[in-house]
N, C-alpha and C positions, 0 to 999 in steps of 0.2 A: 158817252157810249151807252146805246143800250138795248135793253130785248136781247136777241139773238147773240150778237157780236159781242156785247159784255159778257156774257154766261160764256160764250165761247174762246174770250181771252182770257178768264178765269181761269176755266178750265185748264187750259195751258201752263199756265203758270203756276196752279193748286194742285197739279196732279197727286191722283194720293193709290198709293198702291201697299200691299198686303208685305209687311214687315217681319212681321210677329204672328200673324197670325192664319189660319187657313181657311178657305171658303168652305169644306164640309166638317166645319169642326167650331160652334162657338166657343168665345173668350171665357165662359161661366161653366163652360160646359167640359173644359179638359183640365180644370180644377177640383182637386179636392178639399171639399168641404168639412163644415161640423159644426154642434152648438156646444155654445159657451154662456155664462153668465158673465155679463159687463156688469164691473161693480168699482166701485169710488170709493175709498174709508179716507177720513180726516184723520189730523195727527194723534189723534186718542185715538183709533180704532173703529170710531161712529162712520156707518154707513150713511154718505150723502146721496150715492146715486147706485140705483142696480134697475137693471132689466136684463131678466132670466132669459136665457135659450133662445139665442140670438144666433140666427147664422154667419158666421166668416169664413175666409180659406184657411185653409189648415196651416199654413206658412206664417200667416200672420203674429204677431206675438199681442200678449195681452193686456201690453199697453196703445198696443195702436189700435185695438179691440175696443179697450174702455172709452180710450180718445173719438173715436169714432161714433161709436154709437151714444157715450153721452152730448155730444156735440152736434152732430152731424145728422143722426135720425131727425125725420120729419114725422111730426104727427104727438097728440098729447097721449103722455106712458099711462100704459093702462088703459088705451081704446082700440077700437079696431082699426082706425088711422093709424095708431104708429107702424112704421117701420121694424120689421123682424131681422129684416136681413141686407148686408152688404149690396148684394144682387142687387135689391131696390134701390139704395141708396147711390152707387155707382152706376146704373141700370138709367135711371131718372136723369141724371144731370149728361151722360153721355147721349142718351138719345133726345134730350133737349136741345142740344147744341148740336147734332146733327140735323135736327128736323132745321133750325134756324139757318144752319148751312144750306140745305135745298131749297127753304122759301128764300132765302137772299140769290140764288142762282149761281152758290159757289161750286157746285158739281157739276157733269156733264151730263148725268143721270144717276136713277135709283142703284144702280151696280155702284157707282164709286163713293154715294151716297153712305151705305150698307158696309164698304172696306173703311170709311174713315172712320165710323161708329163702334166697329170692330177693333180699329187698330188702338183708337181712345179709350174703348172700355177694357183692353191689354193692359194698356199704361197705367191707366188708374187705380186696376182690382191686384194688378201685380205690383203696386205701389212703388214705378220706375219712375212717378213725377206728381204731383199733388195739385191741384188749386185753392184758390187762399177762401179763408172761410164763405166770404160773401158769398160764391161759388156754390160752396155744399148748402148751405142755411136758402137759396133762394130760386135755383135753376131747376125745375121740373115740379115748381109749386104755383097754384094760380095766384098768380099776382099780377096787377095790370103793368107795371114794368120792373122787373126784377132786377136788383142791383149786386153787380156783379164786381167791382171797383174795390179794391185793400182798404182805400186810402183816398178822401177827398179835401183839396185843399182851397180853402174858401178863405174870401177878403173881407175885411170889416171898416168902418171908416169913423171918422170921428167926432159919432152923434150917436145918442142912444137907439134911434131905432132903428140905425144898422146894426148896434151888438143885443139887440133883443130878434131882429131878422134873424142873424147869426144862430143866437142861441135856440130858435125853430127848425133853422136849416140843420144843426150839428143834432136834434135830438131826433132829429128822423131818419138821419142817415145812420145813427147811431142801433136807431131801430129793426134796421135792415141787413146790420149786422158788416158794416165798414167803419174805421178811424178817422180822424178826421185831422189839418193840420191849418194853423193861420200863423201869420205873423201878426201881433197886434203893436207892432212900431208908430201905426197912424195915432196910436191914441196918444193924447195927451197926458203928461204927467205928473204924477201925484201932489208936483213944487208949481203946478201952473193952475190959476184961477180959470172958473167956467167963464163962457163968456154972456151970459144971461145976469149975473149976481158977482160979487166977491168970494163968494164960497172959492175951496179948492177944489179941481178934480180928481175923480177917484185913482187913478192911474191903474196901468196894466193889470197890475199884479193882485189890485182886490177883483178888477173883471173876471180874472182867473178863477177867485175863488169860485163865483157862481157855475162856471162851466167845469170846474172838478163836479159839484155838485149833480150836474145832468147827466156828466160820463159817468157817474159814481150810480146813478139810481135806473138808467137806462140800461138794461142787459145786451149788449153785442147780437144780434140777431133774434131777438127775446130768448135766448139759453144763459147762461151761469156765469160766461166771461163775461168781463169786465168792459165798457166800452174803450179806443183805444184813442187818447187825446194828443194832438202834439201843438207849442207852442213854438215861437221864434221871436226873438227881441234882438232888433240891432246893437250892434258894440254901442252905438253911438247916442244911445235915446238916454236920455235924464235917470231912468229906473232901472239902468241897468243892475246899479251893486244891490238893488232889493228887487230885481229880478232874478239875480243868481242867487241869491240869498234864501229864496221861498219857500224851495222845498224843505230844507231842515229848519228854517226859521217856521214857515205855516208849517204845522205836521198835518193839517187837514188835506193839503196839496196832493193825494197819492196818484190819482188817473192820468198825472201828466208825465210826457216826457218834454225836456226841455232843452232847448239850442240859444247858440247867441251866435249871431251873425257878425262875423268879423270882415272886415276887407284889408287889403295889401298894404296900407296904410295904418290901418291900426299896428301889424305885428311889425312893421317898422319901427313904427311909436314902441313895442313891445322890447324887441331887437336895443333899439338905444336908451331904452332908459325913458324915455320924454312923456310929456303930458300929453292927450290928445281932447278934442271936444266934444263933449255932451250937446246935441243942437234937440232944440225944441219941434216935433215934428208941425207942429201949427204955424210957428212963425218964423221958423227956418235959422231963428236965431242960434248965437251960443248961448246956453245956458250956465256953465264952469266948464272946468277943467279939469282934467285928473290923470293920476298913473296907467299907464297902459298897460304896463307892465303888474302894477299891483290887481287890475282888471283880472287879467290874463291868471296872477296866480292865483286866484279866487277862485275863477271859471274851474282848475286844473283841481284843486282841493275839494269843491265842491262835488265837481262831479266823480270824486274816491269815496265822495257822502262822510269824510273828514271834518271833525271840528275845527273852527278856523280860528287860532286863537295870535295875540299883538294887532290886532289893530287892522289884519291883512283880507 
């Protein structure tokens, strides 16, 4: 479909009409206003973040004040680029997202163009729904493609210069201010030789360490959060009990969150007591065998951030 008749069946189905809001009356404009200083103290009292006389609505409370504008403003504090006020900041990303609605031909024209930009910049200043950082950090600043995504989940395979591609892809999305998630089950395990040499390989869990590292020194959008790291490890991969083990064993470990993939067959194994397999992801083999059950309550203990003591 296209040209006319797609804009046209668009149209039909995107219809967007005045909710909230009224045509002689803008969203910014039946608000009142005020200045506030945003300010940040650490747990001594040390000021990390302030910028004075900052417009918000008056509604607002002054932690969604400080979250905002240390987060959220565009532009370096302390120049004429930054951001003064809410207005901007909500002003920017709604009529960015509208302009991208009429070049894509999701309106029928400028009239329902002007109510969806309307009824958005409602939602957002009246704080009835949020978008996730990507969002504020990238939508109405020149970038040649602005990333707008929570959360990208990327594959790695099991050869260094897919987890060093990896480790490129994860610091630039990291840069633009999204999370990132992988499962590294492909890799080979710590108990399994390379296949170049006799040496061992490193297995998952020291890969980990390096991309704690990237998330750790890469700011979320270049501002002050943290980048946001997720990992996955099948129930079934050789490294599993020093995969769940890393975070309180490594304390270096803190940018991750961590999962273990379980299938219906493992919690059976769990359910009765029985051993299940460790298989090698390289050669598909079994590697041992173990408690499913004692698996399981590792996973459960662990993740209370519990010391785990007998042996469990």
């Amino acid at each position: 479909m296209k040209g006319a008749a797609r804009t046209e069946a668009l149209s039909e189905e995107l219809a967007f009409r005045r909710r909230f809001t009224r045509p002689d009356a803008k969203p910014f404009a039946v608000l009142k206003w005020e200045k506030r200083d945003a300010t940040i103290s650490d747990q001594h009292g040390s000021v990390i973040f302030q910028q004075k006389g900052v417009e918000v609505p008056a509604g607002w409370s002054q932690s969604a004040t400080n979250i905002a504008v240390s987060k959220y403003f565009r532009g370096q504090l302390n120049t004429p680029q930054r951001e003064t006020s809410v207005r901007q900041m909500v002003g920017r990303v709604a009529s960015t997202i509208a302009r991208w609605g009429k070049e894509g031909g999701y309106f029928s024209g400028d009239g329902e163009a002007e109510v969806f930009e309307d009824e958005l910049t409602h939602v957002l200043v009246n704080q009835m729904a949020a978008f996730n950082s990507p969002v504020w950090f990238n939508f109405g600043v020149e970038l040649p493609r602005p990333q707008g995504s929570a959360c990208f989940i990327n594959s790695v395979k099991d050869d260094m210069r897919s987890f060093l591609q990896l480790a490129v892809t994860e610091g630039m999305l990291f840069k633009y201010g999204s999370g990132t998630g992988s499962n590294l089950s492909t890799l080979r395990s710590s108990k399994e030789h390379l296949s170049f040499s006799s040496g061992k390989a490193s297995g998952p869990v020291s890969f980990m360490k390096g991309f704690d590292t990237f998330a750790g020194v890469i700011r979320s959008g270049g501002k002050t959060r943290r980048a946001a790291k997720m990992v996955i490890l099948n129930a079934d991969h050789p490294d599993i009990v020093e995969f769940i083990n890393c975070k309180p064993d490594e304390r270096t470990l803190t940018n991750f969150n961590i999962s273990v993939a379980i299938t219906e067959e493992f919690m059976r194994a769990v359910e009765a007591g029985a051993d299940y397999d460790l298989v090698s992801p390289r050669t598909k083999q079994v590697v041992r065998r173990i408690s499913a059950r004692e698996v399981f309550d590792l996973m459960v203990e662990r993740a209370t951030m519990r010391e785990v003591h007998g042996g469990k």
